[in-house]
C-alpha positions as CSV (number, residue, x, y, z in Angstrom):
1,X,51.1,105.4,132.0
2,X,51.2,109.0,132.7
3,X,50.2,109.4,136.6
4,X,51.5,106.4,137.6
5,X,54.4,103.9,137.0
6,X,53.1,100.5,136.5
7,X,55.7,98.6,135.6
8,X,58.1,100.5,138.3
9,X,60.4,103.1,138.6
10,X,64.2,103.4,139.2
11,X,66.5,106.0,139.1
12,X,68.2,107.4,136.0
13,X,72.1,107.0,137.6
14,X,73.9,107.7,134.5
15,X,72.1,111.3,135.0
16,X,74.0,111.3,138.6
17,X,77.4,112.9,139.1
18,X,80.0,109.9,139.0
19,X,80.4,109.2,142.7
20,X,76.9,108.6,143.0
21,X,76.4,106.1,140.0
22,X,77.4,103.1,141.5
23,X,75.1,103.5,144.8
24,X,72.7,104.7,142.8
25,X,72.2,101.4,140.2
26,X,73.1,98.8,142.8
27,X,71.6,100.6,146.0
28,X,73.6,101.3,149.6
29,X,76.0,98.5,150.0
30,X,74.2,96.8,153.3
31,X,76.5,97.2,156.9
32,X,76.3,93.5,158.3
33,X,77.2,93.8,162.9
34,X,77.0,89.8,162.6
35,X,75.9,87.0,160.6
36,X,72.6,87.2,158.9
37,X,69.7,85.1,159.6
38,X,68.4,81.9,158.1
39,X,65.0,82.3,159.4
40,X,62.5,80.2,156.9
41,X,58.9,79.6,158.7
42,X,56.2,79.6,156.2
43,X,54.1,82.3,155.7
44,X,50.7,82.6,158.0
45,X,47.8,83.0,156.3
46,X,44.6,85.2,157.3
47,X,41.3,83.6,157.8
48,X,39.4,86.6,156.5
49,X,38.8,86.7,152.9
50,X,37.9,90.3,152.7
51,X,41.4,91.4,153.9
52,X,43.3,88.4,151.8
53,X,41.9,89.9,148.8
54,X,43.3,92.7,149.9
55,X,46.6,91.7,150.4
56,X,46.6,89.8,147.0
57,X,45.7,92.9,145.4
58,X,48.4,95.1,147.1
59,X,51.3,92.3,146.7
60,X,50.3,92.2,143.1
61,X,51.0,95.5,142.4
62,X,54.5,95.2,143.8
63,X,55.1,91.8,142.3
64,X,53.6,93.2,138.6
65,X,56.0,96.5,139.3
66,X,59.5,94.2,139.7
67,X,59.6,95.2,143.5
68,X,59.2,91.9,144.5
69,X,60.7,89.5,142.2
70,X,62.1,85.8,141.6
71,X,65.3,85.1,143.2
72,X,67.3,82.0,143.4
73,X,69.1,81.5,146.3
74,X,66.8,83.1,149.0
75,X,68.2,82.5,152.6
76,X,65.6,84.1,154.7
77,X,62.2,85.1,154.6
78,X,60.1,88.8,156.2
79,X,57.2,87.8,157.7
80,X,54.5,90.2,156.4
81,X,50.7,91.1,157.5
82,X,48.8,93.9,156.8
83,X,47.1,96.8,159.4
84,X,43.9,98.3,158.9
85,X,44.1,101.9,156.4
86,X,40.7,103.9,157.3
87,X,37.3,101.3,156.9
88,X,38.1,100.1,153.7
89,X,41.7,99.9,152.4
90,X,44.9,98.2,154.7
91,X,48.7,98.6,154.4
92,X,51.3,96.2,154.4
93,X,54.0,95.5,156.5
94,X,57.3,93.7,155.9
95,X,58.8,92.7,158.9
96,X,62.3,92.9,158.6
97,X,62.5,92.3,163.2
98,X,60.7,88.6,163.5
99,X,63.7,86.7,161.5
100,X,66.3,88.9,163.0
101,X,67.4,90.9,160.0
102,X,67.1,93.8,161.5
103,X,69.4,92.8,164.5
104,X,72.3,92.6,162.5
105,X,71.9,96.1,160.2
106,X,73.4,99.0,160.9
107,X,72.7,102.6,159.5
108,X,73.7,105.9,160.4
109,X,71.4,108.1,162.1
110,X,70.2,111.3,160.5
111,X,67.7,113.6,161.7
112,X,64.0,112.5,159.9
113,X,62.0,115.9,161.5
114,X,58.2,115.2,162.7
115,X,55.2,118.7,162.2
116,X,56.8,119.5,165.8
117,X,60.2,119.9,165.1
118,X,59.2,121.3,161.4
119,X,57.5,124.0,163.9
120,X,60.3,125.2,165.8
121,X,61.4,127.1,162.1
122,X,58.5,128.6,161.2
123,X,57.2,132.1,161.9
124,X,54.6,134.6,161.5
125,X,54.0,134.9,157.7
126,X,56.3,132.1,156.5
127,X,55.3,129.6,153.9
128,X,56.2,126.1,153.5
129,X,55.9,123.4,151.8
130,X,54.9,119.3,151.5
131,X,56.8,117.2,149.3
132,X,55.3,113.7,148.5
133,X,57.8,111.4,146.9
134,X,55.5,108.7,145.2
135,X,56.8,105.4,146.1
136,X,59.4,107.0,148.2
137,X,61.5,103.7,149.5
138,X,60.6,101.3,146.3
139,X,62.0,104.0,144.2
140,X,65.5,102.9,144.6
141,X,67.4,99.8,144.6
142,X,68.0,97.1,147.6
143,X,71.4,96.2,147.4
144,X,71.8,92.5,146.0
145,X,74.0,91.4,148.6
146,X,70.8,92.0,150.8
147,X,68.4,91.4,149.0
148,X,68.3,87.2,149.5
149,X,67.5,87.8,153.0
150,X,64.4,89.8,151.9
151,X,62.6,86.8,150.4
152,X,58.8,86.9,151.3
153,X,57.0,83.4,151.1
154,X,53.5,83.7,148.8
155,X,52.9,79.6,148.7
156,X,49.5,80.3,150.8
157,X,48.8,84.2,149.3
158,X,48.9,82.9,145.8
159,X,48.2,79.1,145.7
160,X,46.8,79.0,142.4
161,X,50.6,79.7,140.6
162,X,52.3,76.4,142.5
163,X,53.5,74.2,139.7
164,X,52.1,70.6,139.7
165,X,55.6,69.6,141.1
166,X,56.3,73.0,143.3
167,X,55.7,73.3,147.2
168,X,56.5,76.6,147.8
169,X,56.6,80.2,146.1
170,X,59.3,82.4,147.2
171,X,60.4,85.7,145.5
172,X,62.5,88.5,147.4
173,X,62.2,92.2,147.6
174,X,64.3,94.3,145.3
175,X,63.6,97.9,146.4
176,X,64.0,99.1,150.2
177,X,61.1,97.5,151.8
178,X,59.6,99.3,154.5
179,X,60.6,97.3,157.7
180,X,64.1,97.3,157.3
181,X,66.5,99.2,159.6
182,X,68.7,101.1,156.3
183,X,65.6,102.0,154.0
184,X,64.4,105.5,155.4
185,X,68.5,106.4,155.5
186,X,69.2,105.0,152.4
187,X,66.1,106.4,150.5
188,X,66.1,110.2,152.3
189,X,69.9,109.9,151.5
190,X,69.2,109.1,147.8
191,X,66.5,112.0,148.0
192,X,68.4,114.3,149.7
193,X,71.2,114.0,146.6
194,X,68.0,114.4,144.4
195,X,67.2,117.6,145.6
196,X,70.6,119.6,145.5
197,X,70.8,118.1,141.6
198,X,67.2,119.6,140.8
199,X,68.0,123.2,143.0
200,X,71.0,123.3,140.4
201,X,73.5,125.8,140.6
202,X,73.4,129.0,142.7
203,X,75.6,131.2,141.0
204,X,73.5,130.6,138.1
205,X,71.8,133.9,137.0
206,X,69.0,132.0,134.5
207,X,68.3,129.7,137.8
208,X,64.8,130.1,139.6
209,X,66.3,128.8,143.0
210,X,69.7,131.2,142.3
211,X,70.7,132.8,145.9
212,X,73.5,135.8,146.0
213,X,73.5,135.9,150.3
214,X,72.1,134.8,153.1
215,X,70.3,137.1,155.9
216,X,70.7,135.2,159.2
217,X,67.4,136.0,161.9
């Protein structure tokens, strides 16, 4: 549709200069510190129907969007619940800590500013502005060699699809869940590349965002 993608997005990475393809179409290679976990409890399921209705609805639309997705081979599971979002609405959370996942990931750190330190560059008379990435971590790939540690276990969420002969429904995230320790690095990262393509060239003299000099305050 036009507002909103509802069977997913990705990024175009042919569009993207040739060092960036390859991160770009399989996602940022994971950085194991040890040996990834085998953690497989089943999923808990919540006694209140209003909020399991909920969660069904919000799990659907990553599931119907490829974000979640069948995957043989899953070794470990995120447990997920979901917090309270105003009176009516919750969001989800993948938890990416319980099984240990997290433990063993390592990603850089990179500055990820708050309002305050936004603040600190601002003066009388400046302007500024908000940028709202829609979708801003599922937009881009979870790297497959990760990914069957991101399995999420639906048996008790979704019931109804167990084959006759099936005990439980496992599919794995494909997209950097929220939870886990390299999504906001990987995704800002991916962003950050997103933004110097769009700004373009400088020197450019048909270029909106074209700069000539800098004055320093």
């Amino acid at each position: 549709s036009w507002w909103d993608w509802e069977r997913g997005s990705a990024p175009f990475f042919w569009k993207f200069p040739l060092e960036w393809q390859k991160e770009l179409r399989d996602g940022l290679c994971p950085r194991f510190t040890g040996e990834p976990p085998r953690w497989k409890r089943p999923q808990r399921r919540t006694n209140d129907t209003g909020v399991l209705d909920l969660e069904r609805s919000k799990i659907s639309k990553v599931r119907a969007r490829g974000y979640i997705a069948p995957l043989p081979g899953i070794q470990s599971l995120l447990y997920f619940f979901s917090v309270p979002k105003g009176e009516e609405d919750i969001r989800m959370v993948y938890d990416g800590t319980k099984s240990g996942l997290n433990d063993v990931l390592f990603a850089p750190w990179f500055c990820l500013p708050t309002v305050d330190t936004l603040s600190r560059s601002m003066g009388n008379g400046y302007w500024s502005a908000d940028n709202d990435y829609g979708e801003m971590f599922l937009n881009f790939w979870l790297h497959p060699d990760l990914r069957p540690y991101c399995g999420v276990d639906l048996t008790r969420t979704f019931p109804e699809e167990l084959a006759p002969d099936q005990k439980t429904l496992w599919e794995a995230w494909t997209r950097n869940a929220m939870g886990l320790t390299p999504s906001p690095y990987a995704s800002c990262q991916t962003g950050t590349r997103l933004k110097k393509l769009m700004l373009g060239d400088r020197h450019d003299p048909m270029n909106v965002f074209r700069w000539e000099f800098v004055v320093l305050n």
